[in-house]
N, C-alpha and C positions, 0 to 999 in steps of 0.2 A: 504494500500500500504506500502510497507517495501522501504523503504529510508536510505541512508548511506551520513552521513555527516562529511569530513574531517575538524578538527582545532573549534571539538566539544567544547571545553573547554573556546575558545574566545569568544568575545562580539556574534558578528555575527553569529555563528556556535550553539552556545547554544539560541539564541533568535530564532533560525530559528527551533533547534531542540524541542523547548517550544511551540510553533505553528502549528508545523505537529502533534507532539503526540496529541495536544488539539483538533485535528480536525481529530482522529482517526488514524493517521499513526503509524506503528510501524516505530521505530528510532535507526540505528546503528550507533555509532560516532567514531572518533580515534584521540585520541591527544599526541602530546609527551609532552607538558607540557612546552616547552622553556619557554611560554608567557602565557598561558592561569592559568585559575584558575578551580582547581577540583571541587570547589564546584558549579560552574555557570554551570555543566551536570547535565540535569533533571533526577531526580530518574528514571522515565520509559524508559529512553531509556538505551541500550546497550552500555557500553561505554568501547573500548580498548584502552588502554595503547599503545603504540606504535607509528612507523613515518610510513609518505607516505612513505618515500625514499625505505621502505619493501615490493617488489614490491609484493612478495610471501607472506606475511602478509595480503597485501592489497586485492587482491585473494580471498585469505580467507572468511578476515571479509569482504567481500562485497556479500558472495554466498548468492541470494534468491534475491537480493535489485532491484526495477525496476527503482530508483531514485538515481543520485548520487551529490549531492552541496559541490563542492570543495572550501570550506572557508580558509582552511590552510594559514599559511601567515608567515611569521616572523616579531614577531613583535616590531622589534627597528626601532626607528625613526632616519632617518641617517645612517643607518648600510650601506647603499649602497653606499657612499661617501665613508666610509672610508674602507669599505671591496666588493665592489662589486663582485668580483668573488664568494664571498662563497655565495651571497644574491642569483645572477642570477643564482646558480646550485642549490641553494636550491628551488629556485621557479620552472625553466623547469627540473628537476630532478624530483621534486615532483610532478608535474603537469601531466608530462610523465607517472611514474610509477601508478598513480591516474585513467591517462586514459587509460592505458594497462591491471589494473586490471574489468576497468568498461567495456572496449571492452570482456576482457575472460569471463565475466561472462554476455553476452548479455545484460545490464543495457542499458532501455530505452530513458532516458533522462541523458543528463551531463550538468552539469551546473557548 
């Protein structure tokens, strides 16, 4: 099964992608990197550079995937205290554009 996992690069997002590959999946991931660490994407899966917020991006890298696990996050502790408006449009912006790519491209399960 081919699965697309957003916010590959974080704790959550690379332990999840370390787990499907081991158990046969093929693995597409996308990270921009705010927060994550390049090195925690498993060599076998596909890994894009880039943000959800690209909705036309996201499109893209998700054609073929029957799976999609939206991990993405921003990851400061507090940022929403002292900036919530950039936090809340990064989250339903991203979350949005995540599930309009995974609607276009018939993707089975969203998580």
């Amino acid at each position: 099964m081919k699965v697309f996992i957003t916010g590959i690069s974080g704790l959550l997002g690379s332990t999840m992608a370390r787990y499907l590959i081991n158990n046969g999946n093929e693995v597409v991931g996308i990270d921009n990197m705010i927060g994550g660490v390049e090195g925690n994407v498993p060599e076998m899966a596909t890994y894009i550079r880039g943000d959800i917020l690209d909705t036309e991006l996201m499109k893209e890298s998700m054609k073929g995937c029957e799976v999609v696990f939206h991990t993405a996050s921003l990851p400061y502790e507090g940022l929403s205290v002292f900036s919530p408006t950039i936090t809340a449009t990064r989250i339903v912006s991203g979350t949005l554009s995540t599930a309009v790519a995974a609607i276009d491209n018939k993707v089975r399960l969203f998580v």
